[in-house]
BALOBA-1460 file (C-alpha; in Angstrom, 3 decimals):
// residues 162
<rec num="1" residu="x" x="23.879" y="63.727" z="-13.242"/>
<rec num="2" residu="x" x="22.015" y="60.655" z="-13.447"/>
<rec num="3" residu="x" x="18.881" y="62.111" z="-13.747"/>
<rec num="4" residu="x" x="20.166" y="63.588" z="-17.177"/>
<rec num="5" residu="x" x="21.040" y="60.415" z="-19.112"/>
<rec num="6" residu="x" x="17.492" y="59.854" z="-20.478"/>
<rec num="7" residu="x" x="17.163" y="63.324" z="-21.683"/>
<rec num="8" residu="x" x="20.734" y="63.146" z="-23.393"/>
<rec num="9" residu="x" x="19.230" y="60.035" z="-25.070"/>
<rec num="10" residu="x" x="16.064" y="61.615" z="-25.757"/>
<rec num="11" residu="x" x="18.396" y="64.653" z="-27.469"/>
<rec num="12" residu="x" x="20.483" y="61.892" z="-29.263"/>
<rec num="13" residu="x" x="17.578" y="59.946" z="-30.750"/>
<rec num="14" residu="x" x="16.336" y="63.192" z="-32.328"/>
<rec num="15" residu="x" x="19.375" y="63.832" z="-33.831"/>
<rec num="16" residu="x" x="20.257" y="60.157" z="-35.328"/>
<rec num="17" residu="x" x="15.988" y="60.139" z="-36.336"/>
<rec num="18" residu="x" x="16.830" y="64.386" z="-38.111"/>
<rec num="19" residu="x" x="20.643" y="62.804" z="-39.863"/>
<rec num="20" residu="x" x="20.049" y="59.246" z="-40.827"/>
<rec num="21" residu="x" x="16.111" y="57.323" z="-40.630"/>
<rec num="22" residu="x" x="14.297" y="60.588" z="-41.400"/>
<rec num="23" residu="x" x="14.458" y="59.914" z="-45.542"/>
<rec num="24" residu="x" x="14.133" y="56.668" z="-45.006"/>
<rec num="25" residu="x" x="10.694" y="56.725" z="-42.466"/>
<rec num="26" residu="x" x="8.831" y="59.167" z="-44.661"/>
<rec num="27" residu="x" x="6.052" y="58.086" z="-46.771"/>
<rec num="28" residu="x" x="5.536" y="60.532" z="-49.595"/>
<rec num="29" residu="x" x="5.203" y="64.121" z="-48.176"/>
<rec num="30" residu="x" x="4.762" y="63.167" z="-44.107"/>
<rec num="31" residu="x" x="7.738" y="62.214" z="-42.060"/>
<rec num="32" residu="x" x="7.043" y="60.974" z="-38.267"/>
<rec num="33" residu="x" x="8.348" y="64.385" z="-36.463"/>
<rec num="34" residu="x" x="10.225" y="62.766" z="-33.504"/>
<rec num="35" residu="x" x="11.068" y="65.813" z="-32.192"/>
<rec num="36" residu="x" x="7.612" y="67.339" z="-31.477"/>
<rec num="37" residu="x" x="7.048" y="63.603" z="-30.451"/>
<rec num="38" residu="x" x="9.713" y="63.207" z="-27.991"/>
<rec num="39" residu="x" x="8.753" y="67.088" z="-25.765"/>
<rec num="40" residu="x" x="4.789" y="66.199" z="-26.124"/>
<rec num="41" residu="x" x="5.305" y="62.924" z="-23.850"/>
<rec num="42" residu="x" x="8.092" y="64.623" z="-21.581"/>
<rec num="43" residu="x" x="5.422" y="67.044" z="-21.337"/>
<rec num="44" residu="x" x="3.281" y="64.558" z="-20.299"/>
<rec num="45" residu="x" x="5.198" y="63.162" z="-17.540"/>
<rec num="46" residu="x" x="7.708" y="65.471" z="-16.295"/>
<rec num="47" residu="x" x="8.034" y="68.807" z="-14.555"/>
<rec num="48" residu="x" x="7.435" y="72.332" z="-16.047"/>
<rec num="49" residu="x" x="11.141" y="73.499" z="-16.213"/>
<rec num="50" residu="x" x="12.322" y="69.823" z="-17.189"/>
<rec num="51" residu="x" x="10.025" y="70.418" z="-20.099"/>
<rec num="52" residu="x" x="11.035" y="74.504" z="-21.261"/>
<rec num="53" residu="x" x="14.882" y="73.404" z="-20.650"/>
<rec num="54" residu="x" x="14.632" y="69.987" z="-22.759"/>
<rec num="55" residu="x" x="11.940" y="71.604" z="-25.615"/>
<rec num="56" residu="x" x="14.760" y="74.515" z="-26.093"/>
<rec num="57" residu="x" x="17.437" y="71.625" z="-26.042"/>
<rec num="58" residu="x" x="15.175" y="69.397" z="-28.463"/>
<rec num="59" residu="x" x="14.955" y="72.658" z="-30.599"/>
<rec num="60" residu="x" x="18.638" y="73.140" z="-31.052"/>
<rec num="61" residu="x" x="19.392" y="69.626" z="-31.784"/>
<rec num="62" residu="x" x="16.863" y="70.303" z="-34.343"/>
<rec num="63" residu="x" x="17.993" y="72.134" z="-37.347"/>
<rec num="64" residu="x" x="21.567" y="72.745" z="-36.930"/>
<rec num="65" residu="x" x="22.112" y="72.958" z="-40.455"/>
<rec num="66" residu="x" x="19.935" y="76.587" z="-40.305"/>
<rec num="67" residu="x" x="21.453" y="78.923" z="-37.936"/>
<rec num="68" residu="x" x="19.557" y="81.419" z="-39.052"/>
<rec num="69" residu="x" x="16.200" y="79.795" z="-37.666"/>
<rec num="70" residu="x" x="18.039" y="78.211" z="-35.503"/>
<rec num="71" residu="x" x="16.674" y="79.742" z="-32.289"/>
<rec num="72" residu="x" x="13.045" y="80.062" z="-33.746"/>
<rec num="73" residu="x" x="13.279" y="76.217" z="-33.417"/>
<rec num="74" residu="x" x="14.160" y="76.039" z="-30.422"/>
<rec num="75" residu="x" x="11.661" y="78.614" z="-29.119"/>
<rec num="76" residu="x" x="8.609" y="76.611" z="-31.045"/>
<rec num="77" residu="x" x="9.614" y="73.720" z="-29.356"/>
<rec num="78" residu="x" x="9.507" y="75.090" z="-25.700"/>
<rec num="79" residu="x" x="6.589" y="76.623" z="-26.387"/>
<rec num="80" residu="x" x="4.629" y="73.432" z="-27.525"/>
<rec num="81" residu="x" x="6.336" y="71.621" z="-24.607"/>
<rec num="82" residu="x" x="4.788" y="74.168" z="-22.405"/>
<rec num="83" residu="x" x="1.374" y="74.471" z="-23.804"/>
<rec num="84" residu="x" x="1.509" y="70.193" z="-23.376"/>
<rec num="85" residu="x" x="2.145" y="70.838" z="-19.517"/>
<rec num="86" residu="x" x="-0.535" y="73.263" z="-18.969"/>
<rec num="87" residu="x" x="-2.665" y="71.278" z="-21.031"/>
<rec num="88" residu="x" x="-1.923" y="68.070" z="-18.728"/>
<rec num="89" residu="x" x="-1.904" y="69.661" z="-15.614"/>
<rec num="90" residu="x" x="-6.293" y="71.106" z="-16.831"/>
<rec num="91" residu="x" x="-7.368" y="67.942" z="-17.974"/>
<rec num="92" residu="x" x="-7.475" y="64.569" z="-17.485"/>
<rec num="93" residu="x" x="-5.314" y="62.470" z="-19.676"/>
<rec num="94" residu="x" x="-6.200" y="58.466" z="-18.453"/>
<rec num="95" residu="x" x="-7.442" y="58.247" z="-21.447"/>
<rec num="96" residu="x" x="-5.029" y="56.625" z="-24.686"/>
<rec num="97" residu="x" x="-7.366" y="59.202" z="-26.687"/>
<rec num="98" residu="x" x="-7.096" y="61.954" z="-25.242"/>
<rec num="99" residu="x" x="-3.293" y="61.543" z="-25.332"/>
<rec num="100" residu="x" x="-3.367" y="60.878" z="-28.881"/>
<rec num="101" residu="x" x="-5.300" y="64.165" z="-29.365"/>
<rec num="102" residu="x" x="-2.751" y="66.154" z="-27.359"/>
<rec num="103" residu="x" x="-0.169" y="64.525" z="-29.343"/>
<rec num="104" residu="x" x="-2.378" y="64.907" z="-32.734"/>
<rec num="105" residu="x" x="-2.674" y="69.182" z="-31.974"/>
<rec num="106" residu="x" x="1.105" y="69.608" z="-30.522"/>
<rec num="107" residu="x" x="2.784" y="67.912" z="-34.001"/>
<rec num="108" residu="x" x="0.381" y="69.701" z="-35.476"/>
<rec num="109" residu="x" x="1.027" y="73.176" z="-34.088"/>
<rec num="110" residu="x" x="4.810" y="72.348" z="-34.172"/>
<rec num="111" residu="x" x="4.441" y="71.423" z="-37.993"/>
<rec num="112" residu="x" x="2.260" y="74.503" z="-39.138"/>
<rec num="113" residu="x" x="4.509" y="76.880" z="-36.674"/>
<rec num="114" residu="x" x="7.511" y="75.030" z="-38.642"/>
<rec num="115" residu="x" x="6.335" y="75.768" z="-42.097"/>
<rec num="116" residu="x" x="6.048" y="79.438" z="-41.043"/>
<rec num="117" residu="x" x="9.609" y="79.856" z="-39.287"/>
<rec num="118" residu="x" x="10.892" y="78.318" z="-43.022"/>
<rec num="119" residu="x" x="9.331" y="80.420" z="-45.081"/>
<rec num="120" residu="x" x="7.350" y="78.996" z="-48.556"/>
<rec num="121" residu="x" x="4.767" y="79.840" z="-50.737"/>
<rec num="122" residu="x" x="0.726" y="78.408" z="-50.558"/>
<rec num="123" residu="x" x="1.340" y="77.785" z="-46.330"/>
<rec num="124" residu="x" x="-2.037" y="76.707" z="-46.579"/>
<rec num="125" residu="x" x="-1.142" y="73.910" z="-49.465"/>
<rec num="126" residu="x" x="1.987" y="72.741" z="-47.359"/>
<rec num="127" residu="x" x="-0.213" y="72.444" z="-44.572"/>
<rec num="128" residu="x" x="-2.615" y="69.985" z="-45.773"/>
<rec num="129" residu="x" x="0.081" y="68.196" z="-47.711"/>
<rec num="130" residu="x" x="2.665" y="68.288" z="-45.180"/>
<rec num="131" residu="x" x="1.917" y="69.165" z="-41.595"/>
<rec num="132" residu="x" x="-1.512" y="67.282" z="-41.802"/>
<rec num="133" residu="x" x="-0.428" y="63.809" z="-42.919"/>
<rec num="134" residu="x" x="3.019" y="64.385" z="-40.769"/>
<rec num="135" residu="x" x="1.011" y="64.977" z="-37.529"/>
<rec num="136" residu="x" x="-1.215" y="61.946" z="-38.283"/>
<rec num="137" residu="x" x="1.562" y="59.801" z="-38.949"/>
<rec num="138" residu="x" x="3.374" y="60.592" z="-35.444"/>
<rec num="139" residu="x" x="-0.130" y="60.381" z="-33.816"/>
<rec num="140" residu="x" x="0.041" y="56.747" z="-35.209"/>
<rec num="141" residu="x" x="3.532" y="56.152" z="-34.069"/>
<rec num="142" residu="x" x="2.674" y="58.261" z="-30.771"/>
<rec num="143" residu="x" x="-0.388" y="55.137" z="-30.005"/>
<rec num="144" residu="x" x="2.199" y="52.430" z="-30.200"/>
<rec num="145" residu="x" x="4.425" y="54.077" z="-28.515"/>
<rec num="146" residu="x" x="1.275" y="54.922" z="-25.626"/>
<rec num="147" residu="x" x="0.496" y="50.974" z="-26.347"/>
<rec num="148" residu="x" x="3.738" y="49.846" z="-25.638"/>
<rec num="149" residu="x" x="4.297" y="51.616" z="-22.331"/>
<rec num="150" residu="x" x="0.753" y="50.491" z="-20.968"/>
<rec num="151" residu="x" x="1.823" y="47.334" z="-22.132"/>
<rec num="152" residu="x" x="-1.152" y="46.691" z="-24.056"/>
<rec num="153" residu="x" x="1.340" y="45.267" z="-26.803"/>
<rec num="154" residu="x" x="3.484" y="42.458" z="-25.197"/>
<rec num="155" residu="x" x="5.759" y="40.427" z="-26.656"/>
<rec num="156" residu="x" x="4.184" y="37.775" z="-26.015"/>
<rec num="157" residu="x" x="0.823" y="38.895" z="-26.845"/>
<rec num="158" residu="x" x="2.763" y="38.998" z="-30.544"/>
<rec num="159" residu="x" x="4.044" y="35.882" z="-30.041"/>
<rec num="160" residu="x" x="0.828" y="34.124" z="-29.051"/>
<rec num="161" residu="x" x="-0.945" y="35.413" z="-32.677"/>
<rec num="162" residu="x" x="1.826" y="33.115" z="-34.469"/>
């Protein structure tokens, strides 16, 4: 049971990031997906069936205000969790880049695959509007985050440029 309190965390930090910061984190037309953020890096480090069972989980959190694309979400999700797996498991990720990259192609892929489940007109305008700047902004968020847990970015590293 204990091994399920950081994935219940993981589930609840979606939902607070999809109900209350999302508005308030988006810059124009991109919004950090945390989402697609949060299954790329438990694709990183855990398990194969950790990662199907917590994508699908991740996907329902998602968009509970749809129920009618409710379970294409959650699908998408699992899907891009999986391709991150098989992705880690054929190539070597000790590099912060190549990490980024994955990250960079997954929020991608989950963005794109997202403006497709939802329907719109000129996919390939919301694309470049939308999923492009939204997948570069979580790649940006995604290298702190990398930073942070190399500890490359200290607090007192901060502390020591003031």
């Amino acid at each position: 049971m204990t091994k399920a309190i950081p994935f219940i965390l993981y589930l609840l930090l979606i939902a607070l990031h999809e109900v209350i910061t999302r508005d308030v984190t988006a810059i124009a037309t991109s919004a950090i997906n945390v989402a697609a953020l949060v299954v790329l890096v438990v694709g990183i480090y855990k398990r194969e069936m950790v990662v199907v069972w917590f994508g699908f989980a991740a996907g329902l959190v998602l968009v509970p205000e749809r129920p009618d694309v409710l379970g294409w979400h959650a699908l998408v999700l699992a899907a891009v969790g999986l391709a991150t797996f098989h992705v880690r498991e054929r190539l070597n990720l000790e590099s912060l880049y190549s990490r980024l990259v994955l990250i960079f192609g997954g929020v991608l892929l989950h963005n794109v695959l997202v403006l497709v489940i939802n329907g719109g007109h000129s996919l390939a305008y919301l694309c470049l509007v939308s999923a492009l700047p939204g997948a570069a902004y979580t790649a940006a968020i995604g290298w702190l985050l990398f930073l942070l847990k190399e500890r490359k970015i200290t607090y007192q590293k901060i502390r020591s440029l003031f």
